[in-house]
C-alpha positions in Angstrom: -65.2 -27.9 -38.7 -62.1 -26.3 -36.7 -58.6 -27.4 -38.0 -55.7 -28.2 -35.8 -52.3 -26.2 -37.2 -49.4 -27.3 -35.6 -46.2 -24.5 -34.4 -42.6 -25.5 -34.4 -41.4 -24.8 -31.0 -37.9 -25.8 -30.7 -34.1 -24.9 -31.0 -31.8 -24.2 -34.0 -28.7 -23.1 -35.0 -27.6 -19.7 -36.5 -26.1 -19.7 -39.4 -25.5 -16.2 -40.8 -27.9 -12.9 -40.0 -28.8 -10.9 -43.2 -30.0 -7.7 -41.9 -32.8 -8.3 -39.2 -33.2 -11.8 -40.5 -31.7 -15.1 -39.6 -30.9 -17.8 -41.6 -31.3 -21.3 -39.2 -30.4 -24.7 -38.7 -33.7 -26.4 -37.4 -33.4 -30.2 -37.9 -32.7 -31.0 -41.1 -34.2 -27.8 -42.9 -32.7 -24.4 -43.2 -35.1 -21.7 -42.5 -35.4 -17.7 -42.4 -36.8 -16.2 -38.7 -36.8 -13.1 -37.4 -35.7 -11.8 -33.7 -38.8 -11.7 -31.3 -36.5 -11.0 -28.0 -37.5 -8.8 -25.0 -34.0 -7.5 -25.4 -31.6 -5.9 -28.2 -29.5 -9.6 -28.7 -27.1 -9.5 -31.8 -26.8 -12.9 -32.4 -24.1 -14.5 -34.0 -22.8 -17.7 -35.8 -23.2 -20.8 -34.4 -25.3 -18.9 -31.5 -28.3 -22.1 -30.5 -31.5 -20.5 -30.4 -35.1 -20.9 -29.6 -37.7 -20.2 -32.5 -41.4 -20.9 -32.8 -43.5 -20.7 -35.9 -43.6 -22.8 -39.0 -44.5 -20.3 -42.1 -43.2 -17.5 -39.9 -40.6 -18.1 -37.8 -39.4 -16.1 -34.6 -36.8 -16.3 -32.5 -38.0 -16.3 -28.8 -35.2 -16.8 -26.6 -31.2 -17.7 -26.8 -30.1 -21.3 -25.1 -26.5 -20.8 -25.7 -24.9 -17.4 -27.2 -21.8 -16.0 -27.9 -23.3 -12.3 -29.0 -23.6 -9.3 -27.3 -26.7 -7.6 -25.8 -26.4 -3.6 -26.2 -28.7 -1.6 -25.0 -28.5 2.1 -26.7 -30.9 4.9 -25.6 -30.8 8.5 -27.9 -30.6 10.6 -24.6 -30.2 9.9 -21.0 -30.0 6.6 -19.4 -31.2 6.8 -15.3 -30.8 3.1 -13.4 -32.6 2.8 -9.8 -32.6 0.5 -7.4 -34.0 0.3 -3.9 -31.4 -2.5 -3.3 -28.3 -3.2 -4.3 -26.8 -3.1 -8.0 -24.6 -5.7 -8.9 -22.2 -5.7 -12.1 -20.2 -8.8 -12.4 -18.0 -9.7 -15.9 -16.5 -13.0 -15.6 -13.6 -11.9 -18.3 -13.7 -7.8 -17.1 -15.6 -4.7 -16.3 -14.7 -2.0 -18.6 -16.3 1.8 -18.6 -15.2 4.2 -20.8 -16.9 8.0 -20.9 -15.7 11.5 -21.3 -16.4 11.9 -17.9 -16.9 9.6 -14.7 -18.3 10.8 -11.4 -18.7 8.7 -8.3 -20.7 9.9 -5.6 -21.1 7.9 -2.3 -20.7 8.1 1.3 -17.9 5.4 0.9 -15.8 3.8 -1.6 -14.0 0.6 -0.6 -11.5 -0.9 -3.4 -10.4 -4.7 -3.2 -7.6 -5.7 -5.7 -4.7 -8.2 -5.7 -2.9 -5.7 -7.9 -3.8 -1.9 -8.8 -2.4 0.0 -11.5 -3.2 3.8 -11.9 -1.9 5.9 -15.7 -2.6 9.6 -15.0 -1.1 12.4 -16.8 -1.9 14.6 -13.7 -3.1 13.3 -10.6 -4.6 15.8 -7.5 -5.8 14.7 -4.4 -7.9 17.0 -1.9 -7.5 15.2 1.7 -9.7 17.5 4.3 -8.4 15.3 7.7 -6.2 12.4 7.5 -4.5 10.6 4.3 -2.8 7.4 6.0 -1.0 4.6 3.7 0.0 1.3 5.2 1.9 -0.6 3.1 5.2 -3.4 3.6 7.3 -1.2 1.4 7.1 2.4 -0.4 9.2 3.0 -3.5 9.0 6.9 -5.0 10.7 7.3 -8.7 9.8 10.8 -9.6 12.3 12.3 -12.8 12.0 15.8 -11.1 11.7 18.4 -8.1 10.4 16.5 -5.5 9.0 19.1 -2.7 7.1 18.4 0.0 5.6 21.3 2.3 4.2 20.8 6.0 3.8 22.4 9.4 5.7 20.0 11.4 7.7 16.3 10.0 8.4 13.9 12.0 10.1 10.7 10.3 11.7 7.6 12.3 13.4 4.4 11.5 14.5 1.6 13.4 17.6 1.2 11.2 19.5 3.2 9.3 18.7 6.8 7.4 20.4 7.6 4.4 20.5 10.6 2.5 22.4 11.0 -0.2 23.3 14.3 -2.5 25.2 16.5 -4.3 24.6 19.1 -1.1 22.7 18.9 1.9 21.2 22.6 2.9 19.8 21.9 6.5 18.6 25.6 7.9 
C-alpha cells in the first residue's frame, strides 16, 4: 500500500542565520532550513524566502531580499559574451582593484557631473585632443608650462594678462 507524504512548499520569514542554517518564520511555526540556491545568497533578517520540505527544510529561492549575492572564485574570473554585457546598480557601480585596464575600440562617457582625484595624471594623445566646453577654469599652485610648435589663441573680447613681469622674446 503506497503512502502519500505531503512537502511544505511555501514562503517564510528569516529570522537569524546560525552558520549555514536558518532559523524561519513559516506560519505560525519556527523552523531550521538550510540554503538550496543556484547562487551564493547571504540572506539576512527579515529577508522573505521560499522553502520546501517538512522534516528537512530548504530554502529554494528568495521572494524579497535585502542580502547580498557574492560570488568569490580562488583564481581567475573570465566573463564572455557574444552580445552585450550590461551592469546596471540602481544606488551605484563601484570597482575597486589594484589595477584596472580598459581595452576597446571606443569609450564613450555620459555624466551630468564628473569628478576625477589623481595624484598624477598623464595623458598620451597621438592626433587631436579637442575640449569643448561653455567655460574653462585652470587653478594649478605651481609652474604652469606649456610647450608647442606653433599657438594660436583668439578672443572676441578682451585678453588679460597679468604679472609680476612679462618676458615676450
Amino acid at each position: 500500500m503506497l503512502t502519500k507524504k505531503e512537502t511544505g512548499l511555501g514562503p517564510a520569514k528569516v529570522i537569524e542565520l546560525v552558520g549555514d542554517r536558518l532559523r524561519l518564520q513559516r506560519g505560525e511555526t519556527e523552523i531550521w532550513a538550510k540554503l538550496a540556491l543556484a547562487y551564493p545568497y547571504q540572506p539576512e533578517k527579515d529577508d522573505l524566502v521560499l522553502t520546501i520540505g517538512e522534516e528537512e527544510v530548504y530554502v529554494i529561492g528568495v521572494l524579497l531580499g535585502r542580502g547580498k549575492t557574492v560570488f568569490e572564485t580562488p583564481g581567475d574570473l573570465h566573463l564572455r559574451s557574444r552580445g552585450r554585457i550590461e551592469i546596471e546598480g540602481l544606488k551605484g557601480v563601484e570597482i575597486r582593484s589594484e589595477q584596472v585596464l580598459i581595452k576597446a575600440d571606443k569609450v564613450e562617457t555620459i555624466a551630468r557631473t564628473s569628478f576625477e582625484k589623481v595624484v598624477n595624471c598623464y595623458r598620451w594623445v597621438k592626433e587631436l585632443l579637442q575640449t569643448e566646453a561653455g567655460r574653462e577654469r585652470k587653478l594649478i599652485d605651481g609652474h604652469y608650462t606649456m610647450k608647442a610648435e606653433r599657438i594660436v589663441e583668439t578672443a572676441e573680447k578682451d585678453v588679460k594678462i597679468d604679472g609680476e613681469q612679462i618676458h615676450l622674446g
